[in-house]
N, C-alpha and C positions, 0 to 999 in steps of 0.2 A: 646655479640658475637652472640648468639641463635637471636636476634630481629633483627641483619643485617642479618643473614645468612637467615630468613624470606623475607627480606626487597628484597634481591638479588634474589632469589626464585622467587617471586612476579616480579620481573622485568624480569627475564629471561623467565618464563613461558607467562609472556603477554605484556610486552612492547617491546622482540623481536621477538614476533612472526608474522608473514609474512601472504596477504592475501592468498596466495598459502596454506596455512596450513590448510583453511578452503574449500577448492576446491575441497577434495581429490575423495568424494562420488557424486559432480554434474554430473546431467546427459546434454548432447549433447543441446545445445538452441534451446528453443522452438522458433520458431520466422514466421514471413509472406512475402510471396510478396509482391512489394509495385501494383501491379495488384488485389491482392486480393480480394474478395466485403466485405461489411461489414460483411454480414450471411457468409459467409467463416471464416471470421477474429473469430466472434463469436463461430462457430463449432468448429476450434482449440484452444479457449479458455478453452470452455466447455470440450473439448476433454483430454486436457492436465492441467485440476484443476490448471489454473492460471488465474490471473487478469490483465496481462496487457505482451506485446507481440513488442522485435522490427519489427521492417521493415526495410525489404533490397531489395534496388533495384540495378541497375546495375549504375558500378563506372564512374562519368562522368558528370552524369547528376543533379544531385542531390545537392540542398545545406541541409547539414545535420543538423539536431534539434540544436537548438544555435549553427550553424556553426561549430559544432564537425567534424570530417574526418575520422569517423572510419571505414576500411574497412578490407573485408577477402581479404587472399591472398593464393593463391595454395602454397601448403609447399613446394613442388620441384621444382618449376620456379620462383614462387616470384610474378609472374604475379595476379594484381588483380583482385576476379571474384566478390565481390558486396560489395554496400555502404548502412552502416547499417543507413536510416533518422531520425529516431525517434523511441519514443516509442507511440504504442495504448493500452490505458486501456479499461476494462471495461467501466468506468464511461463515455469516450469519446463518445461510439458508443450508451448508452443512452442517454447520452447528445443530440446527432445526431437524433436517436428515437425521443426523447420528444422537438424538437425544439417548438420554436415562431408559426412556420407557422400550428402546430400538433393542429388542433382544433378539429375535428373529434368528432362525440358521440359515436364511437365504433362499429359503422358498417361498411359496405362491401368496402365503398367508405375509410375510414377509413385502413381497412386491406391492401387495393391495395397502399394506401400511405406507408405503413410499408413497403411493399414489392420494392415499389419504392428507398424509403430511405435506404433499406439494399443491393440495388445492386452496392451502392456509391463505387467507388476504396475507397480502406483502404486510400490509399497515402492523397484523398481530406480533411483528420479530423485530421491529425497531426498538433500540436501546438494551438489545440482548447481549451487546460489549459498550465499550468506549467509546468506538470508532461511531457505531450510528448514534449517540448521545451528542458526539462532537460537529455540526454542522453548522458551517461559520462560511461567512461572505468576508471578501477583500474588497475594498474600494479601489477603480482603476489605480485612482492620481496615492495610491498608497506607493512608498520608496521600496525598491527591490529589497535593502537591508532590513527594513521592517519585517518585509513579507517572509524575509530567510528567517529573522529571529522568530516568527510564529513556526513557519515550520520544523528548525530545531527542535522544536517544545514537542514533537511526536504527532501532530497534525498532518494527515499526506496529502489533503488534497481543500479547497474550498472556491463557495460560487462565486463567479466575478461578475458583477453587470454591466451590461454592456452600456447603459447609459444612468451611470451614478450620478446620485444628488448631489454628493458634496464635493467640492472642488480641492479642499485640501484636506487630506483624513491621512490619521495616522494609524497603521495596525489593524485590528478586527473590529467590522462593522454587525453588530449583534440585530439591528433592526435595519430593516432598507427593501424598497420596493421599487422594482425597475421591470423593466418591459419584456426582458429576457436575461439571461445567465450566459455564462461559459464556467468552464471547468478548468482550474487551475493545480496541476500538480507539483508534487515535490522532484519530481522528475521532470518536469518542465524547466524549473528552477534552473536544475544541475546542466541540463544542454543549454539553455542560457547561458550560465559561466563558462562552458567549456569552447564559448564561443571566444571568449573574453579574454586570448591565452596572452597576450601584454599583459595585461591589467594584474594575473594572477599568478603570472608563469614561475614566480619565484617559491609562492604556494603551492605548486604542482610537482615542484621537484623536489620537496621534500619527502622523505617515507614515512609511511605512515607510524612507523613506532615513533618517531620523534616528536609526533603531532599531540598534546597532552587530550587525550579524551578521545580520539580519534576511534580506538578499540575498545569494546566493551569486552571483560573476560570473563563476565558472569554470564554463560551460552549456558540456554537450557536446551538436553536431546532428547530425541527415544532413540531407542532397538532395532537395530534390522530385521525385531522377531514384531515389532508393536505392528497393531492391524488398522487400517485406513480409519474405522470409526473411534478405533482407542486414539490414536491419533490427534483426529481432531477434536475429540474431547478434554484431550491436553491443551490443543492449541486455544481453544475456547477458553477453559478452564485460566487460562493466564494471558489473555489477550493476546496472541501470539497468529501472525499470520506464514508464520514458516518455522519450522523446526529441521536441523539438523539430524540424521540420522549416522548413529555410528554401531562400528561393527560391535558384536554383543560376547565372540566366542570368547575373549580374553576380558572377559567382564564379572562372571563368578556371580550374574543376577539371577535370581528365582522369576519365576513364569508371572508374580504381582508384577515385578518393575518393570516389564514388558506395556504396561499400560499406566505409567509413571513416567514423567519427566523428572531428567534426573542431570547433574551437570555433564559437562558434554567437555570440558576442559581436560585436555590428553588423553582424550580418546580417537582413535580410528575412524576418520572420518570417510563412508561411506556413498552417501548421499543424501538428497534434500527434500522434503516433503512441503509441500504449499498449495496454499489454497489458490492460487493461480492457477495451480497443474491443471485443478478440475472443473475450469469455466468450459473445457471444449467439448464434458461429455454431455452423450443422450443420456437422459434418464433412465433406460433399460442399462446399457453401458452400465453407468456407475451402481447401479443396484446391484450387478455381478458382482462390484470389485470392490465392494467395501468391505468387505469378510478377509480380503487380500492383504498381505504384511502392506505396510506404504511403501518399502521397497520395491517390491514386487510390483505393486502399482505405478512407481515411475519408470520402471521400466516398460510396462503396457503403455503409454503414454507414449512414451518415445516409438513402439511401434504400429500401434492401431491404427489404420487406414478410416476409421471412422474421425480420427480427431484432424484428419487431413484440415487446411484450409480454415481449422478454429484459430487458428491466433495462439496456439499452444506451445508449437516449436518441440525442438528437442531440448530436454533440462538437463543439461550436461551440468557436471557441480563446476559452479566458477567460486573460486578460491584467488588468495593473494598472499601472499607470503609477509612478515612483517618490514624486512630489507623493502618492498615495494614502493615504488612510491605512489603522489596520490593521482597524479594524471592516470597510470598506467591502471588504479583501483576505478576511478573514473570513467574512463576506456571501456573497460569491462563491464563496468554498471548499464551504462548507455548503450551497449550495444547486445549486449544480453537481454536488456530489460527485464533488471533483477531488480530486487528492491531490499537487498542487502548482500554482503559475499563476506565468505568462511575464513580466516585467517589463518593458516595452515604452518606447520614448520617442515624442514626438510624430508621427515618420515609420512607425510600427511594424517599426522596429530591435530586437531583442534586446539588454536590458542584463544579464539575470541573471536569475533564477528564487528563487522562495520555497515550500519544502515543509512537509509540516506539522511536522516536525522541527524546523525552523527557529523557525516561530511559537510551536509551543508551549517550547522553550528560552527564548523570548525574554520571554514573557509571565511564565514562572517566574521568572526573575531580577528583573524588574520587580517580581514580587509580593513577592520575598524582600525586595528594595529597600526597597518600601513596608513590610513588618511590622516590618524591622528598625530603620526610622528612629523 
């Protein structure tokens, strides 16, 4: 009787709970015009310690990031006043930065292209990865289990309105127009459940090698020689919002695979290159430091007094061992505010990588596990 009346507990506290329950404390959407220029786009980035930002132009015009329709509408007429098209990240407007054509050795003629390239309308770099093609609305009264299985699929973030039409909806709402949005993340999710530690505690103390899927060991790196914009043309190049950097001296690679991802599995793990690092620079700033290895670069980061106050932090490499278990990987996610960590063996080799994709898939399945038995 005591192991159902658990069982029931466990369901009632998280298999009917609604994304509305996790909304209560979001603030107003940070969001852009689709006029915007890129240094605008980046200023309210930097401004508002986030990484990535919709765009709303006016309703009409616009075909929306995979053909989504999502638009605001005045609460008292109904009349619609803009069409949210996509989303831009960070990594985009690097990407954009460090194109093919960015040959430059860093001087004046150099600078004047940066500055070229950052008066681009935001609207021109939408769908220039995944992520801005992928712009998807949750229905409040959608089930938290739902909302986990979308985000497993590699989804990190979608718009939630604050006053949805439909009263019972399952999953993702591809058309819908509501008065206002919030921002829901994959990281919202995770401090969710970690609120949840009855419900899940028996999930939490498992390690993560035991957890089937939990690890990915296909980690792609570069070099501690590769340079900020070869970098990120990797990380573009493969959809990639963070790469791994491992040491190169016992690596036997020629000066090509310095600007090649290449696997990163038992190798020397050094440190982490991410398009997060460079939400807190000024544009002069980064225009210096792109010519700089990315190691070199997180370690400028950790100490330039100009990134004081962005929301940047110091990027210590957070790592987890495979013995770990998943509260203590959890732990670490949440208060680091990472958005994946290194799996490391006793020598600090790379074994693999865990995103939050990962955890939160793996955590769902568990939970279905448990309400279903």
């Amino acid at each position: 009787m005591q192991a159902t009346a658990k069982r029931t507990e466990t369901q009632a506290s998280v298999g009917e709970k609604k994304v509305k329950d996790l909304m209560g404390d979001k603030k107003r959407l940070v969001e852009v015009p689709y006029t915007a220029s890129l240094a605008q786009t980046m200023n309210v980035l930097v401004a508002n310690h986030v990484v990535a930002v919709p765009v709303a132009a006016p309703p009409g015009h616009w075909i929306g990031a995979g053909g989504s329709m999502i638009m605001e509408s005045d609460k008292r007429t109904g009349v619609l006043r803009k069409h949210y098209i996509g989303m831009v990240t960070m990594l985009d407007i690097l990407a954009h930065i460090a194109g093919d054509d960015h040959d430059g050795d860093g001087g004046r003629d150099d600078l004047i292209d940066l500055d070229r390239k950052m008066a681009v309308p935001v609207s021109n770099i939408i769908g220039h990865n995944v992520e801005g093609l992928s712009l998807w609305t949750l229905n409040p009264n959608t089930s938290i289990l739902d909302c986990m299985e979308i985000f497993s699929k590699g989804i990190h973030r979608a718009l939630v309105p604050v006053d949805g039409q439909v009263e019972e909806a399952v999953g993702v709402e591809l058309v819908e127009s509501a008065s206002s949005y919030r921002m829901l993340t994959q990281m919202d999710v995770l401090r969710f459940l970690r609120g949840k530690v009855v419900e899940i505690e028996g999930i939490l103390r498992q390690s993560v090698k035991e957890m089937e899927g939990m690890v990915n060991e296909n980690v792609m790196a570069i070099t501690d020689k590769t340079s900020v914009i070869e970098a990120i043309k990797c990380m573009k190049s493969s959809f990639l919002n963070a790469v791994p950097i491992v040491g190169s001296t016992q690596l036997g690679v020629d000066q090509q695979s310095h600007a090649q991802l290449f696997t990163g599995r038992g190798k020397k793990l050094v440190g982490t290159f991410s398009a997060t690092d460079l939400r807190g620079c000024h544009l002069a700033t980064l225009q210096s430091w792109l010519h700089q290895t990315a190691l070199e670069f997180t370690d400028l980061v950790r100490k330039s007094p100009l990134l004081e106050g962005a929301g940047v932090g110091v990027r210590e490499l957070v790592t987890c061992r495979p013995e770990s278990s998943l509260e203590e990987v959890m732990e670490k996610v949440l208060s680091k505010h990472v958005h994946r960590i290194w799996v490391t063996d006793e020598h600090g080799l790379l074994l693999g990588l865990i995103s939050l994709s990962d955890m939160i898939r793996v955590i769902r399945l568990s939970l279905l596990s448990k309400i279903q038995t």
